[in-house]
C-alpha positions in Angstrom: 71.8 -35.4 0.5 68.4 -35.9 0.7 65.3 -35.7 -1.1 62.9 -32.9 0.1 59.8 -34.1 -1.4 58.0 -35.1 -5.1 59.1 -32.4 -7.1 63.2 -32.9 -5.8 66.0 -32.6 -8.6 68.8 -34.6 -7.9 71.5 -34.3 -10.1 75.6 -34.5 -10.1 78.0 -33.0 -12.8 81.5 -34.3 -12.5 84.6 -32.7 -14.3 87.7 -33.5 -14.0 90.2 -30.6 -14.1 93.7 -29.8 -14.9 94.5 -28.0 -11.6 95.0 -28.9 -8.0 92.1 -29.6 -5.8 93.1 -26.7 -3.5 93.3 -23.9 -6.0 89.7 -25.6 -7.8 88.3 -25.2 -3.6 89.8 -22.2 -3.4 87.6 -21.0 -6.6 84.6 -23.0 -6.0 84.1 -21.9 -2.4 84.4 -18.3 -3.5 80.6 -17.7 -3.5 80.8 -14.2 -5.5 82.9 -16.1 -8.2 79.7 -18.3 -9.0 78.4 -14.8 -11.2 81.0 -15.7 -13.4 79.8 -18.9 -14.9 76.3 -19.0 -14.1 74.5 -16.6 -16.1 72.1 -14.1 -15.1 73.5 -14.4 -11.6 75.5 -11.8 -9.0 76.5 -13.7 -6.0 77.3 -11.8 -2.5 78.5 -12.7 0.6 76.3 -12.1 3.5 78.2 -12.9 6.6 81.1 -11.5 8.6 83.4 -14.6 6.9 83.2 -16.1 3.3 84.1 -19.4 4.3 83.3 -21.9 6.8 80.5 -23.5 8.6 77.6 -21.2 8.8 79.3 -18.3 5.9 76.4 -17.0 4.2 76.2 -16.2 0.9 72.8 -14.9 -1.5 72.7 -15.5 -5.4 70.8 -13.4 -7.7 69.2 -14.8 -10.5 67.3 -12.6 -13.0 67.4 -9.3 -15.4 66.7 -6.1 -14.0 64.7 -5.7 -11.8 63.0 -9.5 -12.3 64.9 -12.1 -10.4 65.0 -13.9 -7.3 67.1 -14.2 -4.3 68.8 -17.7 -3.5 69.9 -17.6 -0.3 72.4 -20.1 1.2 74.5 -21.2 4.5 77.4 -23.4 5.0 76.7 -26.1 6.7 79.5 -28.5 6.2 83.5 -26.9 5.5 86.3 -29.8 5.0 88.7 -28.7 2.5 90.4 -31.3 0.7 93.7 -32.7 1.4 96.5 -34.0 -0.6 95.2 -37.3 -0.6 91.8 -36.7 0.9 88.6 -35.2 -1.1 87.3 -32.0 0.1 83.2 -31.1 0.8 81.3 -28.8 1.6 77.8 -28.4 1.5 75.5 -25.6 1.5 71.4 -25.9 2.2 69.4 -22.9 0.2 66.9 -21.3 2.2 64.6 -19.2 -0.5 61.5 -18.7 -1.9 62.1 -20.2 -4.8 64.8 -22.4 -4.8 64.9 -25.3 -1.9 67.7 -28.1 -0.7 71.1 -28.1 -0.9 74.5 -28.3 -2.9 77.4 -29.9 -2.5 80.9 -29.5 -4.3 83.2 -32.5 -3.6 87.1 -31.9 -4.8 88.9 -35.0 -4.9 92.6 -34.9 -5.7 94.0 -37.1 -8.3 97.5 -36.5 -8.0 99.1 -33.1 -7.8 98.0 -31.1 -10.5 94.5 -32.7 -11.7 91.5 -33.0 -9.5 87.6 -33.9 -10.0 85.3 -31.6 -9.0 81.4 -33.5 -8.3 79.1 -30.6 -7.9 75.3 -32.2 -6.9 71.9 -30.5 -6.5 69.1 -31.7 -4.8 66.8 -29.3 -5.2 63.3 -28.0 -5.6 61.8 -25.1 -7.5 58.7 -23.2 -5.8 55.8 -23.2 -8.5 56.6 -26.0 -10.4 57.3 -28.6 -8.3 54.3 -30.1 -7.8 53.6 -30.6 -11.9 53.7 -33.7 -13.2 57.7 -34.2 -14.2 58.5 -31.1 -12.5 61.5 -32.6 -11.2 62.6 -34.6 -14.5 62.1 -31.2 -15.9 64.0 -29.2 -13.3 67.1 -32.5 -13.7 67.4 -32.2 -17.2 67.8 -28.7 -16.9 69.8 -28.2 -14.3 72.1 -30.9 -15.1 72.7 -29.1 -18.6 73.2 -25.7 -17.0 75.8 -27.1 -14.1 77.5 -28.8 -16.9 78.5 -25.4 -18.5 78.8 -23.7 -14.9 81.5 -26.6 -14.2 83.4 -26.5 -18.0 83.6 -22.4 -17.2 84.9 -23.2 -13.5 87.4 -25.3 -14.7 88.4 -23.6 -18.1 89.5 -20.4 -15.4 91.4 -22.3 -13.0 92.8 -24.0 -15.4 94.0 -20.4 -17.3 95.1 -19.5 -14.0 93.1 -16.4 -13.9 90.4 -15.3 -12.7 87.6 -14.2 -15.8 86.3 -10.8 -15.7 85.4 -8.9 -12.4 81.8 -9.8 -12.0 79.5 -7.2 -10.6 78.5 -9.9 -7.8 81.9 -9.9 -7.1 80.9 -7.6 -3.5 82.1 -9.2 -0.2 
């Protein structure tokens, strides 16, 4: 990844989890899943396929009717392997929210993986303020640190958490 400008927030939460790598791909690549653990959000998928290079996926942020759009494409789809990490890398197209995300799922055996999930974003309004992006790492960091515990505390269950209105394909 790379920095987009001054105001970038570059951050990675790692977790390791107590489930294969493919079934924590499987969950982590399923975009409307992500309304689940992040809260506040509803996540759809826009394209004809969920999953691959250039699926397309927007995730709504707010309450009511005051929120924003964070739109996002594929653009890198390499599921993991038994003894290979998986990545896949998505760049975010909005208004508000700029960059990209990665998720990285790197086997450690057959039942426990780690799951790397990085942001290297920037936030429209603030991110030319003086630590806007210290600001916006801090943040995020703490919030993708609970988004990845709730990830992993549901694969690891082995079921999915409640239907999420996002939940739309």
């Amino acid at each position: 990844m790379t920095a987009t400008g001054r105001g970038t927030a570059s951050f990675t939460v790692r977790r390791e989890v107590a489930a294969p790598a493919a079934a924590v791909w499987a969950l982590v690549t399923d975009w409307p899943s992500h309304g689940r653990w992040v809260a506040g959000t509803r996540v759809r998928t826009t394209s004809a396929r969920p999953d691959g290079v250039g699926a397309a996926f927007v995730a709504r942020t707010g309450l009511g009717p005051v929120g924003f759009d964070d739109p996002m494409t594929v653009t890198r789809w390499e599921p993991p392997t038994a003894d290979a990490a998986g990545r896949c890398d998505v760049r975010k197209t909005g208004r508000v929210v700029l960059g990209e995300a990665s998720f990285v799922v790197t086997p450690l055996g057959e039942r426990r993986c780690r799951l790397d999930w990085t942001e290297d974003v920037e936030v429209a309004g603030i991110r030319r303020l003086p630590l806007s992006a210290w600001a916006s790492r801090q943040v995020g960091a703490a919030i993708f640190a609970v988004v990845a515990r709730r990830l992993a505390a549901e694969v690891e269950a082995g079921q999915p958490g409640p239907a999420s209105p996002g939940r739309q394909r």
